[in-house]
LUMMARZA-482806 format. One record per residue (C-alpha): x, z, y; residue in one letter. Coordinates in steps of 0.02 Angstrom, whole numbers, plus 50000, padded with zeros to 5 digits. Layout:
N
+-------+-------+-------+------+
!    c1 !    c3 !    c2 ! type !
+-------+-------+-------+------+
!     X !     Z !     Y !    A !
...
+-------+-------+-------+------+
END
This chain:
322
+-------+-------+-------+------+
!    c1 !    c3 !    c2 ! type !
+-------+-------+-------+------+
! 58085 ! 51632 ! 53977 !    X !
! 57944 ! 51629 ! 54106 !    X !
! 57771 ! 51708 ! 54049 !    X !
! 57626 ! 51750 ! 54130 !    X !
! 57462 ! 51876 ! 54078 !    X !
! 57274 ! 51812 ! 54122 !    X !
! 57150 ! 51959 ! 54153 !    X !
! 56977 ! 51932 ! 54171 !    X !
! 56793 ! 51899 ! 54078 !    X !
! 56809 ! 52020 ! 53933 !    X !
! 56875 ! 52158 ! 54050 !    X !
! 56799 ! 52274 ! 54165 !    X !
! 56849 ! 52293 ! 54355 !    X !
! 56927 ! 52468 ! 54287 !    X !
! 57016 ! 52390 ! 54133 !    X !
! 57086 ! 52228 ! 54240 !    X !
! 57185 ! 52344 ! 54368 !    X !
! 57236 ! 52473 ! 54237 !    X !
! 57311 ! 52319 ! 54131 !    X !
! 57375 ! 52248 ! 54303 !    X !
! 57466 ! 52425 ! 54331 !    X !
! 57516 ! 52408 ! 54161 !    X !
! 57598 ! 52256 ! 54125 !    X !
! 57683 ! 52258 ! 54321 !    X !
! 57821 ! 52331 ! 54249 !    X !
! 57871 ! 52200 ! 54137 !    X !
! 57946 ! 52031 ! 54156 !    X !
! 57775 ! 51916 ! 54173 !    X !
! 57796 ! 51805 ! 54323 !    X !
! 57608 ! 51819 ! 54365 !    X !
! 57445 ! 51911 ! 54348 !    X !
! 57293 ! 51788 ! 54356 !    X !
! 57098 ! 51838 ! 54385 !    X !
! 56999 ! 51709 ! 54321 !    X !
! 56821 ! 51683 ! 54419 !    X !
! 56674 ! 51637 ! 54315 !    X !
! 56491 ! 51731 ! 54370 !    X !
! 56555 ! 51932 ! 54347 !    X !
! 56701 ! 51981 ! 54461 !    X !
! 56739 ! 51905 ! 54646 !    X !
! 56913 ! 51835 ! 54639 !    X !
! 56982 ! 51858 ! 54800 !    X !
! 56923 ! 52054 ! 54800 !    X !
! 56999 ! 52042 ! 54626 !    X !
! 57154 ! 51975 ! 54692 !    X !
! 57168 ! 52097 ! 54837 !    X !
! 57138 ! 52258 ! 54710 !    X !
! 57273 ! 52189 ! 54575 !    X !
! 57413 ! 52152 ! 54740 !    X !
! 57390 ! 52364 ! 54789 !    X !
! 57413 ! 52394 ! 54631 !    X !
! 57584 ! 52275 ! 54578 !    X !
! 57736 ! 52240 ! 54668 !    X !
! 57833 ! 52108 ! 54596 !    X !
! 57702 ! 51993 ! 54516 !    X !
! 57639 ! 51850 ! 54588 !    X !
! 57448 ! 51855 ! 54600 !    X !
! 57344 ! 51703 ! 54528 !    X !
! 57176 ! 51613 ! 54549 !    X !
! 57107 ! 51554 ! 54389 !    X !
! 57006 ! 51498 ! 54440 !    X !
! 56917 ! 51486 ! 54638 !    X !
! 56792 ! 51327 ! 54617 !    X !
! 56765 ! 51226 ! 54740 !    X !
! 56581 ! 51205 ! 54759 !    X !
! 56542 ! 51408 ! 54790 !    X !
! 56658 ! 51415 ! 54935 !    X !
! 56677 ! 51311 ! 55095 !    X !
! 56842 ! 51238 ! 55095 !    X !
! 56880 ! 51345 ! 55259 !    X !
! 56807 ! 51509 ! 55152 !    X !
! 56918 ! 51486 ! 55011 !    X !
! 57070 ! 51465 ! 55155 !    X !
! 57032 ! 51622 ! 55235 !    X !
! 57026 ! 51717 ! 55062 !    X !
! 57197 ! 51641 ! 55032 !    X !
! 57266 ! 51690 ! 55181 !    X !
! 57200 ! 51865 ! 55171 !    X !
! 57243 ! 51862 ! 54960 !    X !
! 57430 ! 51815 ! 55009 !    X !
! 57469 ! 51937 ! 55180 !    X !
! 57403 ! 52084 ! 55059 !    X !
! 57512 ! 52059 ! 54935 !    X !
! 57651 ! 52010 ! 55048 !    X !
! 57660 ! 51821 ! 54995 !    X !
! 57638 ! 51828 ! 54809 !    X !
! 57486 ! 51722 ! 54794 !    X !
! 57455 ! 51576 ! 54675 !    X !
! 57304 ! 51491 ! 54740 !    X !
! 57238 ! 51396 ! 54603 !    X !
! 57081 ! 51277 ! 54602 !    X !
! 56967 ! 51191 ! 54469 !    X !
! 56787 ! 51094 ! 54498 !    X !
! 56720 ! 51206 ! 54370 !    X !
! 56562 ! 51120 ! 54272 !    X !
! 56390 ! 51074 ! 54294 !    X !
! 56296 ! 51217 ! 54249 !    X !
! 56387 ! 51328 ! 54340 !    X !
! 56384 ! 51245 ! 54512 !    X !
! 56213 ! 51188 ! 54488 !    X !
! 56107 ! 51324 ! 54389 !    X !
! 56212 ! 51480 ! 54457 !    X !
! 56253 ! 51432 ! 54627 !    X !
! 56120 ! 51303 ! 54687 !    X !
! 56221 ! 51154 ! 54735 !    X !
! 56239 ! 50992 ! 54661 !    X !
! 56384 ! 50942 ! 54579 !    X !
! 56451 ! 50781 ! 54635 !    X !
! 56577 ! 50671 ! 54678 !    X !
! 56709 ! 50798 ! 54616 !    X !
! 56858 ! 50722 ! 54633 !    X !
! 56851 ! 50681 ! 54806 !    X !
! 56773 ! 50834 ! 54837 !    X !
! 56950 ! 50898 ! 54769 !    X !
! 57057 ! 50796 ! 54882 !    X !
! 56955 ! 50849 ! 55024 !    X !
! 56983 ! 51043 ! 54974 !    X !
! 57170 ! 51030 ! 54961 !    X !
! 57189 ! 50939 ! 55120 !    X !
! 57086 ! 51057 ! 55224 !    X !
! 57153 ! 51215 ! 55156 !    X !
! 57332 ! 51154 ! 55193 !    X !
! 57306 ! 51123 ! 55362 !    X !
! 57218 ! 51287 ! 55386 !    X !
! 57359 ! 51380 ! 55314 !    X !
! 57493 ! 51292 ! 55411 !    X !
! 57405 ! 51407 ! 55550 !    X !
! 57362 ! 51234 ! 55651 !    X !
! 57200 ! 51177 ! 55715 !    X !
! 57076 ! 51090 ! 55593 !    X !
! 56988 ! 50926 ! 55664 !    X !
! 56946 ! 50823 ! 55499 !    X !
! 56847 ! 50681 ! 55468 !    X !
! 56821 ! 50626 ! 55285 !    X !
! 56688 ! 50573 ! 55142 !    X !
! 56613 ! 50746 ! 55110 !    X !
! 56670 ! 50854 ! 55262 !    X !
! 56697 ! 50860 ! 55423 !    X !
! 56758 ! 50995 ! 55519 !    X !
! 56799 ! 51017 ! 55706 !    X !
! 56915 ! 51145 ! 55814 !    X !
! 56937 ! 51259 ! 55652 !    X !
! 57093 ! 51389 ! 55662 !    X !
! 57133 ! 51545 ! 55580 !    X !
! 57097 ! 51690 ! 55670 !    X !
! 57258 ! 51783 ! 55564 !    X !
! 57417 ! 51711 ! 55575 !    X !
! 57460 ! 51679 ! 55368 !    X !
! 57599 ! 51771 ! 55270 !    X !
! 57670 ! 51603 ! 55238 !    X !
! 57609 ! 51419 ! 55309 !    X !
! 57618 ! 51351 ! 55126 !    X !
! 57553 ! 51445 ! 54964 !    X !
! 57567 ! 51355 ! 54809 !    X !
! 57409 ! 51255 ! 54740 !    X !
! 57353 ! 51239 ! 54566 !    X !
! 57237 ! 51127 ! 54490 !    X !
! 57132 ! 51160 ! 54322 !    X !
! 57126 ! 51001 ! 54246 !    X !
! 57067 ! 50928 ! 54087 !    X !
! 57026 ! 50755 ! 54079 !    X !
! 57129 ! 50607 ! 54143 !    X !
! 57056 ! 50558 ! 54311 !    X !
! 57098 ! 50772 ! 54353 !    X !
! 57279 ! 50765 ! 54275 !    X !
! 57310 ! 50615 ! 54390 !    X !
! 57241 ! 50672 ! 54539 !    X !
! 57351 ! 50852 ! 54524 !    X !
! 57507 ! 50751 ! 54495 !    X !
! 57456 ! 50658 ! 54666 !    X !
! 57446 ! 50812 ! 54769 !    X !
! 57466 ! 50998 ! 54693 !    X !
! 57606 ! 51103 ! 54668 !    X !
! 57568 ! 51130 ! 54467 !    X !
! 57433 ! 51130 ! 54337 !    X !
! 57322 ! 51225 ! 54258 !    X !
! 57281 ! 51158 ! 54086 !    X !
! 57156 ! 51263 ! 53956 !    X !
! 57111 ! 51236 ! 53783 !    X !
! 57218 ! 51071 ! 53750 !    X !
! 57271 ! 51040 ! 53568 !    X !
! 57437 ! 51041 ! 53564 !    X !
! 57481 ! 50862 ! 53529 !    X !
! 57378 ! 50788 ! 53673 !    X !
! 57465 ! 50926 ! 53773 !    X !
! 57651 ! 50862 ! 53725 !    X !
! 57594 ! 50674 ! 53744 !    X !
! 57507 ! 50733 ! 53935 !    X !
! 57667 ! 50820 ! 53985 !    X !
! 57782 ! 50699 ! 53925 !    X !
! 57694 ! 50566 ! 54036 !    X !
! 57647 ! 50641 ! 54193 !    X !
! 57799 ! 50732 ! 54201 !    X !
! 57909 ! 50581 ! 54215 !    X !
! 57767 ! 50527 ! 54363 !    X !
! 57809 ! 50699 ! 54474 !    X !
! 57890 ! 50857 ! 54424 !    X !
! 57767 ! 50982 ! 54450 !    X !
! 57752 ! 51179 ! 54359 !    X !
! 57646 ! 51163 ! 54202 !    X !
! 57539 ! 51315 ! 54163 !    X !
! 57432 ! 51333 ! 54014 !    X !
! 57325 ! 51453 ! 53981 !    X !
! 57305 ! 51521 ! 53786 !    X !
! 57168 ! 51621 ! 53715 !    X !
! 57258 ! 51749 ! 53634 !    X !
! 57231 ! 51901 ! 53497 !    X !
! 57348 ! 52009 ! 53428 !    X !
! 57307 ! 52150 ! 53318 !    X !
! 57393 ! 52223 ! 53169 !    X !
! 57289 ! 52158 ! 53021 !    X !
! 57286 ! 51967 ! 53052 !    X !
! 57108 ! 51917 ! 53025 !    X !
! 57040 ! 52014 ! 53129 !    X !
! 57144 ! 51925 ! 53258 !    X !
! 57082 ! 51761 ! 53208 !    X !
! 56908 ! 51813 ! 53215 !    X !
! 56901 ! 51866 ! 53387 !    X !
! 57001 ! 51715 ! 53439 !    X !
! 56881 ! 51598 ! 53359 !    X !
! 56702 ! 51682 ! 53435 !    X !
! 56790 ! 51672 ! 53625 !    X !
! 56843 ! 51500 ! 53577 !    X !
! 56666 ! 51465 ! 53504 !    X !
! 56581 ! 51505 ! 53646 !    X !
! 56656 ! 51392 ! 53776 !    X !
! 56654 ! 51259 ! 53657 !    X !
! 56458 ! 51299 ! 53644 !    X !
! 56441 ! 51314 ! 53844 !    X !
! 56585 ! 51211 ! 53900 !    X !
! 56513 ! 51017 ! 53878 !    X !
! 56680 ! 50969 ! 53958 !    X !
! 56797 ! 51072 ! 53859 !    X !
! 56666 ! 50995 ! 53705 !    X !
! 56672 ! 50840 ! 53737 !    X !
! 56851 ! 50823 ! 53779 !    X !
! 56889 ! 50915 ! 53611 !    X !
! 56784 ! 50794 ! 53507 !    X !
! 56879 ! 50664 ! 53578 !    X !
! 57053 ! 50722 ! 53525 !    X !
! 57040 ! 50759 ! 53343 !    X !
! 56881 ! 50897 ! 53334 !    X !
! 56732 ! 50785 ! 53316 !    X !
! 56645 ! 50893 ! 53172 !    X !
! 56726 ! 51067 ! 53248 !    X !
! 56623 ! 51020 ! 53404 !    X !
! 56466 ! 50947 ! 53325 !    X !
! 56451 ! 51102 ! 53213 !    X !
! 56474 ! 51240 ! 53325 !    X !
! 56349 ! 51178 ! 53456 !    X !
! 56233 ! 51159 ! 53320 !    X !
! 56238 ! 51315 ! 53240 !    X !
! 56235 ! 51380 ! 53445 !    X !
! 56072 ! 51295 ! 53458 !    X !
! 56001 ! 51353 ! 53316 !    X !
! 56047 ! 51546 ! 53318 !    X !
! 56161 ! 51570 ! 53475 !    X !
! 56332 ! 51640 ! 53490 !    X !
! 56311 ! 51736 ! 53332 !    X !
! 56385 ! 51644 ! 53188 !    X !
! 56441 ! 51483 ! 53292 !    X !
! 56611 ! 51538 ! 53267 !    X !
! 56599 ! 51507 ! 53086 !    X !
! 56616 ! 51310 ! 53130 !    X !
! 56798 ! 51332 ! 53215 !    X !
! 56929 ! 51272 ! 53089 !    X !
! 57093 ! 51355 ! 53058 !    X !
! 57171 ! 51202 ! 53119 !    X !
! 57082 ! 51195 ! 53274 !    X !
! 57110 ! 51378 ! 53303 !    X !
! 57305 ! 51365 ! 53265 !    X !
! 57302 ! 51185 ! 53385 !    X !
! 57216 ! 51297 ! 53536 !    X !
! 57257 ! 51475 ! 53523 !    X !
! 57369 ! 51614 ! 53486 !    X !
! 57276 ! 51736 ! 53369 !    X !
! 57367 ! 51857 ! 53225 !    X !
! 57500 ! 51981 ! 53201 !    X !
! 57626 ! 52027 ! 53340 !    X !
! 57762 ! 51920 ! 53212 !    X !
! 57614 ! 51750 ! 53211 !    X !
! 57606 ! 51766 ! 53369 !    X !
! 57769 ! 51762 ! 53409 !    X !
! 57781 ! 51601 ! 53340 !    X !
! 57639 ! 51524 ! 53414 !    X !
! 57678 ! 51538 ! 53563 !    X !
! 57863 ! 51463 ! 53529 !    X !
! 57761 ! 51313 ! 53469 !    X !
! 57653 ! 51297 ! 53628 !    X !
! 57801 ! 51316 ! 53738 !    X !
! 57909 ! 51167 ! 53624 !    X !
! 57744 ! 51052 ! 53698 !    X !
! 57837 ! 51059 ! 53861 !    X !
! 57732 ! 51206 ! 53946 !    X !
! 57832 ! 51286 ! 54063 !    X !
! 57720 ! 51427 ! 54122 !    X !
! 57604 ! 51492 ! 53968 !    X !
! 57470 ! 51599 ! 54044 !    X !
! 57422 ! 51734 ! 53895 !    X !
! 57238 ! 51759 ! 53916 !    X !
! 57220 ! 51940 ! 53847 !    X !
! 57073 ! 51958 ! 53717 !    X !
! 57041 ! 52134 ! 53648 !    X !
! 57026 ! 52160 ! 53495 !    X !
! 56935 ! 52345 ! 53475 !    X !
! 57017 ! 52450 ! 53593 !    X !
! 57059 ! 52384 ! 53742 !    X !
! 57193 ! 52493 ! 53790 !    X !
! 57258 ! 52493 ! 53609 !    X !
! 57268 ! 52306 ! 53618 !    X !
! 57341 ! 52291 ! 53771 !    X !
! 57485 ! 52377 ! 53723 !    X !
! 57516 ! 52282 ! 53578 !    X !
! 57514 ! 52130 ! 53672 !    X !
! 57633 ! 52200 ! 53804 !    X !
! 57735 ! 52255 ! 53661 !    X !
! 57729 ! 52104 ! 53584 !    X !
! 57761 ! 51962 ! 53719 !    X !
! 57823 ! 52036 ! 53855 !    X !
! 57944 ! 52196 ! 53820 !    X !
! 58118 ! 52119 ! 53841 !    X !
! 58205 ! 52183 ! 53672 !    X !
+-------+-------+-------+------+
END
C-alpha cells in the first residue's frame, strides 16, 4: 500500500536530510518538506534529492503569495532536473497572517490568484514562451532559460474548504488535504471523486512512542497549536463537529499561550485528526484513515524525545515491509 513521510517544522536542516537518508531505503513513495517561515523549500528539496534516489520529492507546501508564479516555476524546474524528475510540486494559498504579517503582501482574491499560478507555471514548464493576460498577472515574452527534466510535473493543491476542493478537482493533478476529521474526509472523497479521479493525499500528524500517552500528548500540543494559529483550520474544525474543542483551545491560547492549550483537545478530536500512540494504535489508525478513501497518507513525523530514537520507531513501525 502506498505511504508517504512529511519532514519539516519540528526538525532541523541536519535532522530532515538524516531522516531523508534514512527512510530512502524503505518503501514510502515520497519525502515532502513542508514550507512555513524556518526552512526554504526548494533548497530543501534540492538537499533531500542528493541525498535519495528512489523517492519522489514533495512540496508541502510552496504558497503562492511569497513567490512570483514564474519564481516558483523556475524552482520547480531546477527541484525536478536535480533529482532527475522526481518532483511533486505541490501548492496551497497558505493564510492571512502569514502572507500578510510575515511576507508583506496582501492576501486577496485567492482563488483566482490560484488559477492564475497553475496556468502560468504549466506553460513555463512545457519549456514554451509565456505571453499571459489575466485578472492578477500579466506576463510577456517569459521562457525558461533551462530546458526542464520533464514538460509536465505533477501539481498539488492544499485544500480545505469547499470553494479550494472544487477548484483542485477543476485543474490539479491531486490533493493535499490536512487536519480533516475523518467523516467529512470520507463524505469529501466520496463526492469529488465521482466529479474527477484525481490522487488524494492527506497529511496526518503523527506520534509514536512506546508508552502511549506520551504519544497522545505530543500529538495534541502540535495539533493545539495550529488550531490556536490556524483561523482556517479553526474555523473549519468548529464547523464539522469541534465547536467547544476550538472555542476552548483558543481561549486558553489567549489567555496563557501555547502552554496548556492542549489541554482543550478531546480524545475524540485527537483520534478523528491524528495518529498518536503505540507502534500497535498506530497501526490501526492509520488503517482507519486510509478506509476514508485516502489514497496517499502523508505521515507527518512528530518526535517524541529523541529524534533519532523516534524516527526509527516510526520507520519501524509504518514503513518496514514485514
Amino acid at each position: 500500500m502506498r505511504i508517504s513521510c512529511s519532514l519539516g517544522s519540528l526538525l532541523s536542516i541536519e535532522e530532515v536530510i538524516s531522516c531523508a537518508r534514512s527512510i530512502s531505503g524503505t518503501h514510502a513513495e515520497t519525502i515532502w518538506v513542508p514550507e512555513t517561515w524556518g526552512m526554504e523549500n526548494f533548497a530543501m528539496l534540492s538537499a533531500i534529492s542528493q541525498n535519495t534516489a528512489n523517492q519522489k520529492i514533495g512540496s508541502s507546501i510552496v504558497n503562492i503569495y511569497s513567490r512570483s508564479p514564474s519564481a516558483i516555476a523556475m524552482g520547480a524546474a531546477t527541484v525536478d532536473t536535480l533529482s532527475k524528475g522526481r518532483l511533486v510540486l505541490g501548492l496551497g494559498t497558505s493564510s492571512l497572517p502569514i502572507v500578510e504579517t510575515f511576507h508583506g503582501y496582501k492576501f486577496d482574491r485567492p482563488r483566482q490568484r490560484m488559477i492564475e499560478y497553475v496556468e502560468i507555471i504549466k506553460m513555463a514548464l512545457s519549456g514554451e514562451r509565456v505571453d499571459y493576460d489575466g485578472r492578477i498577472f500579466n506576463l510577456k515574452n517569459f521562457r525558461l532559460l533551462i530546458k526542464p527534466h520533464r514538460s509536465s510535473i505533477p501539481i498539488y493543491l492544499a485544500a480545505v474548504n469547499q470553494k479550494m476542493v472544487e477548484l483542485t478537482w477543476d485543474i490539479a493533478d491531486g490533493v493535499i488535504f490536512y487536519l480533516q476529521p475523518k467523516t467529512k474526509l470520507k463524505e469529501t472523497i466520496s463526492k469529488m471523486q465521482k466529479k474527477r479521479k484525481i490522487d488524494i493525499a492527506c497529511q496526518l500528524i503523527t506520534c509514536i512512542a512506546d508508552d502511549s500517552e506520551k504519544a497522545v500528548q505530543r500529538a495534541k500540543k502540535t495539533l493545539s497549536f495550529y488550531i490556536a494559529v490556524g483561523k482556517t483550520y479553526r474555523e473549519f474544525l468548529a464547523k464539522n463537529g469541534f465547536k467547544n474543542e476550538t472555542r476552548d483551545v483558543l481561549e486558553e491560547y489567549t489567555r496563557s499561550g501555547l502552554r496548556s492549550a492542549h489541554e482543550s483537545v478531546s480524545d475524540s478530536m485527537l483520534r478523528s485528526l491524528c495518529i498518536a500512540g503505540t507502534p500497535e494504535e498506530s497501526k490501526g489508525q492509520l488503517q482507519e484513515f486510509r478506509e476514508t478513501g485516502i489514497d496517499l497518507p502523508i505521515i507527518q513525523f512528530n518526535p517524541v524525545n529523541n529524534t533519532r530514537d523516534s524516527f526509527d520507531l516510526l520507520k519501524q513501525t509504518l514503513f518496514e515491509e514485514p
